[in-house]
LOFIDREN-985976 format. One line per field, with one value per residue (C-alpha): x, y, z; residue number from 1. Coordinates in steps of 0.05 Angstrom, whole numbers, plus 5000, padded with zeros to 4 digits. Layout:
N
x [X; ...]
y [Y; ...]
z [Z; ...]
seq [NUM; ...]
//
This chain:
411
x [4184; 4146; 4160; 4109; 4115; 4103; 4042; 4014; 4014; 3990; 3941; 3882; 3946; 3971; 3910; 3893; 3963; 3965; 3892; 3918; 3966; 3906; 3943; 3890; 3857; 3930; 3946; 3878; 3899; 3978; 3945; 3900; 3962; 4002; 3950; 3942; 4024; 4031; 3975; 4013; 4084; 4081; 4034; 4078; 4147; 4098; 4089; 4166; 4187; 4138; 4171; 4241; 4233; 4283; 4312; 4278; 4192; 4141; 4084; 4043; 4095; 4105; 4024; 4026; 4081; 4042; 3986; 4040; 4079; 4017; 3975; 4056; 4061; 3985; 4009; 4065; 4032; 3993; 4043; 4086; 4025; 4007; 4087; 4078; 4018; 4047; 4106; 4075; 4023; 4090; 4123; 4060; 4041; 4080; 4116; 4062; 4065; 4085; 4033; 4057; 4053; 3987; 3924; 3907; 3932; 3941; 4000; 3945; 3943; 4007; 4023; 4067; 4112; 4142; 4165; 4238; 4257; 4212; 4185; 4192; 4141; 4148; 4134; 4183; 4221; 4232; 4226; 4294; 4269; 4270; 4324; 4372; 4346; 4360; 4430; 4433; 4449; 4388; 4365; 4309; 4293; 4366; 4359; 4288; 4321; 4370; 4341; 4265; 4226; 4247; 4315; 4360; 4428; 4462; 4511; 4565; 4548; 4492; 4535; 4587; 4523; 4492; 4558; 4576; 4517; 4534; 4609; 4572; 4525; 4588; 4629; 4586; 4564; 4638; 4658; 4589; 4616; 4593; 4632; 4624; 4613; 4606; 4557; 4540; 4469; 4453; 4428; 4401; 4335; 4351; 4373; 4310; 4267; 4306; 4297; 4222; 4212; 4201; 4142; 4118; 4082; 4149; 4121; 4167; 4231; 4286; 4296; 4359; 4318; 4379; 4426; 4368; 4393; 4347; 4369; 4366; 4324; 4365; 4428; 4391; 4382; 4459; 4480; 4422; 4447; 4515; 4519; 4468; 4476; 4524; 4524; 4554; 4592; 4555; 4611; 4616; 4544; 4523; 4545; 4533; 4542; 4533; 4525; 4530; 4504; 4455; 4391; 4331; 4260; 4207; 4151; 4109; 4056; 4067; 4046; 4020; 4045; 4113; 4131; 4165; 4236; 4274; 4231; 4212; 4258; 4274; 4354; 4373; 4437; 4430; 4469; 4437; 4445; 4438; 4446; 4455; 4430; 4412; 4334; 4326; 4370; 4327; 4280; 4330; 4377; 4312; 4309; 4385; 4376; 4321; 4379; 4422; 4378; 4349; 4425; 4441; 4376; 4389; 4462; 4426; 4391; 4321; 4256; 4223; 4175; 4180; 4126; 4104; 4083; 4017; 4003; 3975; 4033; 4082; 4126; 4118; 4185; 4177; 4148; 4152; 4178; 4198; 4199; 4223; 4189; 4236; 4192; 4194; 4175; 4152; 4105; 4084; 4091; 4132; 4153; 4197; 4269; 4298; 4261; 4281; 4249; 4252; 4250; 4262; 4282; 4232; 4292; 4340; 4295; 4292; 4367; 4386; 4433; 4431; 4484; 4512; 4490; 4526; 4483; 4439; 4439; 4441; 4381; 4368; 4385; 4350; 4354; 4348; 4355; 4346; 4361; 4415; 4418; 4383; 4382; 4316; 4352; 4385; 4321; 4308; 4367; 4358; 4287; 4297; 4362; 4345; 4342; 4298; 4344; 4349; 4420; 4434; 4469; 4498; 4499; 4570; 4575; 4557; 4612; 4659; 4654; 4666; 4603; 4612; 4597; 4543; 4503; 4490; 4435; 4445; 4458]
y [5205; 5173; 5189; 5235; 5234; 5159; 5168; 5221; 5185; 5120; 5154; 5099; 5041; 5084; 5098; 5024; 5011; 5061; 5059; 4983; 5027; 5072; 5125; 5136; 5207; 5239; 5211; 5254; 5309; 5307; 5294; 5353; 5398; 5375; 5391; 5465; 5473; 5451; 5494; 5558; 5546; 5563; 5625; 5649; 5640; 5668; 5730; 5735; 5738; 5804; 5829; 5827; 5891; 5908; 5977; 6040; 6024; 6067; 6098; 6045; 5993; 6022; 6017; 5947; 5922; 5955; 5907; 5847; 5857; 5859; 5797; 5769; 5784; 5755; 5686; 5673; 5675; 5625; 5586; 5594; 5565; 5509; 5491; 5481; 5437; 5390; 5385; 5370; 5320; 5292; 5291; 5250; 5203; 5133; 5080; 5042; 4970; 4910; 4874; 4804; 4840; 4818; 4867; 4871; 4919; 4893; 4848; 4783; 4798; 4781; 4715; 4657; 4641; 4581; 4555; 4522; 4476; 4444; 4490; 4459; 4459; 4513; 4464; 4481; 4535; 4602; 4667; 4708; 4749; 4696; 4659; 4717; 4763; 4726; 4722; 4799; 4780; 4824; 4877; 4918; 4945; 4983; 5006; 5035; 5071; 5102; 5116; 5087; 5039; 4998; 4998; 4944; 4929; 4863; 4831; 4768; 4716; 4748; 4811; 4759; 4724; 4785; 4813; 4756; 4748; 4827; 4788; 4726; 4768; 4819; 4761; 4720; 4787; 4815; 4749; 4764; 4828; 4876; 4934; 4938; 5005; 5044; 5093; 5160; 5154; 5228; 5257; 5314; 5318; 5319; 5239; 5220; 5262; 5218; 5158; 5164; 5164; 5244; 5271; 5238; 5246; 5225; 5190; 5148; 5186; 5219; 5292; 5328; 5395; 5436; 5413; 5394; 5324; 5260; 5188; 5140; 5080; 5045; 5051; 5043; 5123; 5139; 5088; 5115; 5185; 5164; 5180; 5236; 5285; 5235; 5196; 5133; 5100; 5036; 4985; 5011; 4975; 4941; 4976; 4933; 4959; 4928; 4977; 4967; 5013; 5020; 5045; 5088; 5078; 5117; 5069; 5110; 5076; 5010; 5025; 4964; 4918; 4875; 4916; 4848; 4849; 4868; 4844; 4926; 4972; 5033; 5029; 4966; 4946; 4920; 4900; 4922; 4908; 4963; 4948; 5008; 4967; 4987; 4992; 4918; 4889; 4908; 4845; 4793; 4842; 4836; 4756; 4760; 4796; 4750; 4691; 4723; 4726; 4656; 4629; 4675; 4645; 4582; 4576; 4586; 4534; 4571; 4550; 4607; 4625; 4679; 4721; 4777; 4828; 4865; 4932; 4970; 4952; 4973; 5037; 5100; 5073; 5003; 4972; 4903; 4875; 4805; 4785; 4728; 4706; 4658; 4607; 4626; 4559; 4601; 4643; 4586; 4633; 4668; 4732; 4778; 4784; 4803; 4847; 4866; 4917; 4941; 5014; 5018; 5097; 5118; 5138; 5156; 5214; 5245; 5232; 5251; 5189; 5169; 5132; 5137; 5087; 5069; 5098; 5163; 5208; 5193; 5150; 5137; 5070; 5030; 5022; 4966; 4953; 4878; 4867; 4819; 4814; 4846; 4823; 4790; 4720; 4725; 4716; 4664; 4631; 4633; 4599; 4553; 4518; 4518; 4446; 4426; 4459; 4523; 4517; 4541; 4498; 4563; 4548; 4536; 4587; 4638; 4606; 4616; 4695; 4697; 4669; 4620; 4551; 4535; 4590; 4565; 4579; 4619; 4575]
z [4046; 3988; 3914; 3901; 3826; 3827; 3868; 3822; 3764; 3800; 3851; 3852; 3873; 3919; 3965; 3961; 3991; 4042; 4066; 4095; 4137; 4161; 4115; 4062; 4089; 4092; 4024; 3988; 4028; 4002; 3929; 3936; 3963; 3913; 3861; 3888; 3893; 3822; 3797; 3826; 3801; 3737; 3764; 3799; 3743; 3693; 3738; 3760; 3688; 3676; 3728; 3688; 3639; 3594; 3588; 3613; 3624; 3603; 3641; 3621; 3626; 3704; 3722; 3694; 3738; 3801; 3781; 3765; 3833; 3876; 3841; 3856; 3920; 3926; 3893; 3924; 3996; 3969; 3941; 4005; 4045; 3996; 3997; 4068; 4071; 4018; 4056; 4127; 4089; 4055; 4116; 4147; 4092; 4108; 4061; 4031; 4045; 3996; 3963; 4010; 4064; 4105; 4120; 4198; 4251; 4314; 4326; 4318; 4242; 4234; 4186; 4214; 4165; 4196; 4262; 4276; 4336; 4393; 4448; 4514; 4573; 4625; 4682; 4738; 4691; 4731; 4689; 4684; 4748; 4793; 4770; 4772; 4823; 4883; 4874; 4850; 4781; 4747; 4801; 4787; 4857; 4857; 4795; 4809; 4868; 4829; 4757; 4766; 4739; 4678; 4691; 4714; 4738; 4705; 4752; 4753; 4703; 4672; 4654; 4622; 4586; 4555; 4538; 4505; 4466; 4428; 4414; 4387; 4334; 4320; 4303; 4272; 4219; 4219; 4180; 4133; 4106; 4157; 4174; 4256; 4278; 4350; 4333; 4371; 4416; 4417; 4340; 4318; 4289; 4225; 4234; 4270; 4219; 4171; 4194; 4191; 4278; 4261; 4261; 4315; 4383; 4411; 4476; 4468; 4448; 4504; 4483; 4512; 4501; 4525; 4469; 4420; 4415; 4419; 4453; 4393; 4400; 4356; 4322; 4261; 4260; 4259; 4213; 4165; 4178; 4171; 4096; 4092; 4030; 4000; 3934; 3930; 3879; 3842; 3862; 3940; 3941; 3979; 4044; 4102; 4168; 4252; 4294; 4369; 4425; 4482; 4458; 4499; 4499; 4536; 4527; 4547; 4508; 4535; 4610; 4643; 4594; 4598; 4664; 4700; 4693; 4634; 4574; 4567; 4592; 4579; 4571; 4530; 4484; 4422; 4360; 4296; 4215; 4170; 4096; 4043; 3968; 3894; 3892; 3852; 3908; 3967; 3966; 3965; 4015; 4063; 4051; 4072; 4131; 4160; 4137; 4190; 4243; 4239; 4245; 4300; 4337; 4310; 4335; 4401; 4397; 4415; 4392; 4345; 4290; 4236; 4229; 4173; 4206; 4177; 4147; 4201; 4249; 4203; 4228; 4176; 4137; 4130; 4067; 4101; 4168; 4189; 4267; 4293; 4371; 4405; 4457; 4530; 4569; 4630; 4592; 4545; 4489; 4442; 4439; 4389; 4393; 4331; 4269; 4203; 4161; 4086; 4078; 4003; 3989; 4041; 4083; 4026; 4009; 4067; 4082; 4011; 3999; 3931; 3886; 3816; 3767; 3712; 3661; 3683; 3734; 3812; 3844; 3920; 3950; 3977; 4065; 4104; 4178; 4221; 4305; 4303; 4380; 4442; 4519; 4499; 4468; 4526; 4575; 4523; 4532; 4613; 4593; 4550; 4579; 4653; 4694; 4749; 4803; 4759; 4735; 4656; 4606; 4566; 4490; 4465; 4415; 4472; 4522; 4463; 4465; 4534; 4577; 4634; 4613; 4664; 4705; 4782; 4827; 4881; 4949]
seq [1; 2; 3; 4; 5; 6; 7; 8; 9; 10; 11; 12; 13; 14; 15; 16; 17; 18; 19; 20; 21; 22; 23; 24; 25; 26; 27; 28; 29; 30; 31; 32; 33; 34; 35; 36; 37; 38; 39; 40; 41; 42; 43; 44; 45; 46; 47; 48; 49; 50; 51; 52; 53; 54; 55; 56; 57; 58; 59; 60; 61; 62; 63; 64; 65; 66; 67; 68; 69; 70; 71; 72; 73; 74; 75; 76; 77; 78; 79; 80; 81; 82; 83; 84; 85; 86; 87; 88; 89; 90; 91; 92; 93; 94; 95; 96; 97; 98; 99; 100; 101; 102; 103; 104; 105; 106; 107; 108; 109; 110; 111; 112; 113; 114; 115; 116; 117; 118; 119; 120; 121; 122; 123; 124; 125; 126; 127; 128; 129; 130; 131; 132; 133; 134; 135; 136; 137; 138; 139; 140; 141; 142; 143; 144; 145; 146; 147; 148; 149; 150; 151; 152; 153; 154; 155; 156; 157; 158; 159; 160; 161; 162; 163; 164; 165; 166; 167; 168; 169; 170; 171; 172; 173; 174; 175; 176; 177; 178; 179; 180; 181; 182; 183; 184; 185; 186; 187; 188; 189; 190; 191; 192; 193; 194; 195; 196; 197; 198; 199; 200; 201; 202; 203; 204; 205; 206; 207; 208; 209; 210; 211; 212; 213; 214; 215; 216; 217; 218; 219; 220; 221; 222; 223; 224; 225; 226; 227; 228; 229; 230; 231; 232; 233; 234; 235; 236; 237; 238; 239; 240; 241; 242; 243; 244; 245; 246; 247; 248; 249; 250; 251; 252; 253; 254; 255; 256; 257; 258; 259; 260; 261; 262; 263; 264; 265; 266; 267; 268; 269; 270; 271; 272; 273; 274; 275; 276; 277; 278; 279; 280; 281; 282; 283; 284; 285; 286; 287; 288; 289; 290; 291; 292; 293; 294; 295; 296; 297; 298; 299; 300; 301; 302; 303; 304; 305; 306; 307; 308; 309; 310; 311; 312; 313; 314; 315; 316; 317; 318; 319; 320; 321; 322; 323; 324; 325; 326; 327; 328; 329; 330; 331; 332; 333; 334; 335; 336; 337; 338; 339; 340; 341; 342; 343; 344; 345; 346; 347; 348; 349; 350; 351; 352; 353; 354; 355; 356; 357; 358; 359; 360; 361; 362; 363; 364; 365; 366; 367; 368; 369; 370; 371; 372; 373; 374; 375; 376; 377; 378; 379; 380; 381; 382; 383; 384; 385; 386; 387; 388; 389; 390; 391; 392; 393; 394; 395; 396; 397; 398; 399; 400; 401; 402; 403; 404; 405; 406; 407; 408; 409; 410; 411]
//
């Protein structure tokens, strides 16, 4: 949630910010809550203390607190009410963006920051689909029959490939300072809440309604709730964690888009950077991150650009978000495999994880999260190093975590 103190004594910046993320409306209506809840606090003490009489009351004393009790009761309704308004509207009202961050909000307003390595024509190049499918290797049609559509079955020398690439990122961030971690998949709410993917219309969330327990779509939600209600010492920071697990998507609001193969499915594994940092660490932490994930892509070898993504496409916690979009030859364009997003103490707030500074009192941290590695740099891969008869040179540093060195054709 935002720092509501900072945004009332800044109101006029804070609009300005959050109207670029569509967010303007909720933001007067939070101010105007807020506004009523403060006016009634001190109400409502003022009346609580008359109702603390000292020794035996008088008649008149006794008629007065009749009066005092029921104008109490009367106030604190209100109060009760206005306290829950403010903290729905707070609950609503997103992380505004940072000033560099681009206005727009569709995916076209985003600003190329740069592009790395030369894309190569798709002439003759076979999407992942029909490269793999013949020989079994990526099979959507048995996975429909036995889960539905958008899921897939990884066979042979993919399932080596896309294995490998998870070892390739863990290793490579395990020798950066990140702690690997196995996280758990199912969370309460109280970790999506967190995380900022609650309140939501959650079309695009698994609920286990029996256990009240949500899929995560990420791991980013359990290593964020992973030191909830804690504060940290000054010197364990930063805390740098890379969490692996299989992740679940509805995407439910993505129906007729990406449905071929397994660009957009809705049960994918992913390796995923979460950084816990002091508050004027969080910039350059975010620079770092996007570091990372150009090498990782870059040790591939695979064409990409970095983009900054714009305000209005910005989830409710991120204050900026980097993507890179690796070239895919067959669709002559490129697409996003990897993101990385600041979250300053958007999620720290709501996860009450704060650390102790070496003067003053406790502060929150600053959050961070970036995709080091999903199955998507893999299709890249299948892309972007095929030959004429549909064979795959496998990059080196993925045949050193346990990929075969060459990927046939079937026949």
């Amino acid at each position: 949630m935002i720092d509501v103190r900072a945004a009332r004594d800044d109101p006029t910046s804070w609009r300005a910010a959050l109207e670029r993320k569509g967010a303007a409306e909720d933001f007067d209506a939070l101010m105007a809550a807020d506004s009523r809840w403060l006016e009634l606090v001190p109400q409502v003490d003022e009346l609580r203390g008359k109702t603390k009489l000292k020794g035996k009351p008088t008649p008149e004393q006794i008629e007065e607190l009749r009066t005092v009790k029921a104008d109490l009761q009367r106030l604190e309704e209100e109060l009760a009410a206005a306290e829950a308004e403010r903290r729905a509207l707070l609950d609503r009202v997103p992380n505004p963006p940072e000033a560099s961050v681009p206005d727009g909000m569709t995916d076209e307003d985003a600003a190329e920051l740069r592009r790395v390595g030369e894309p190569r024509s798709g002439e003759g190049i076979r999407d992942h689909v029909d490269l793999a499918a013949a020989a079994g290797w990526i099979d959507m049609e048995r996975a429909a029959k036995v889960s539905g559509s958008r899921f897939t079955y990884r066979t042979g020398p993919i399932a080596l490939l896309e294995l490998a690439l998870y070892r390739f990122a863990l290793d490579r961030l395990t020798r950066e300072g990140f702690v690997p971690v196995l996280p758990p998949v199912l969370v309460r709410e109280d970790a999506m809440y967190g995380t900022g993917f609650l309140p939501t219309e959650e079309v695009n969330i698994y609920r286990v309604e029996r256990d009240e327990l949500y899929l995560t779509g990420t791991s980013e939600v359990a290593l964020a709730a992973l030191h909830a209600g804690e504060i940290l010492e000054q010197d364990d920071l930063p805390r740098r964690y890379a969490g692996y697990s299989t992740c679940f998507r509805r995407e439910a609001g993505a129906a007729g888009k990406d449905t071929r193969g397994m660009f957009r499915v809705h049960q994918f594994d992913k390796v995923e950077m979460f950084a816990y940092v002091r508050p004027e660490e969080s910039r350059d932490e975010h620079e770092r991150l996007l570091g990372l994930e150009e090498a990782l892509v870059g040790e591939l070898g695979i064409p990409y650009r970095v983009v900054n993504i714009a305000a209005g496409e910005l989830g409710a916690s991120a204050t900026k978000k980097y993507d890179i979009e690796a070239w895919f030859p067959n669709q002559g364009r490129y697409r996003e495999i990897t993101s990385t997003s600041n979250t300053t103490d958007y999620q720290a707030r709501r996860l009450d994880i704060r650390y102790r500074p070496a003067d003053g009192g406790p502060r929150f941290v600053h959050t961070l999260n970036g995709t080091a590695a999903t199955a998507r740099a893999m299709l890249a891969v299948l892309e972007h190093f095929q030959d004429e008869h549909g064979a795959v040179a496998v990059p080196q540093a993925l045949v050193d975590a346990g990929a075969p060195a060459q990927i046939e054709p079937p026949g």
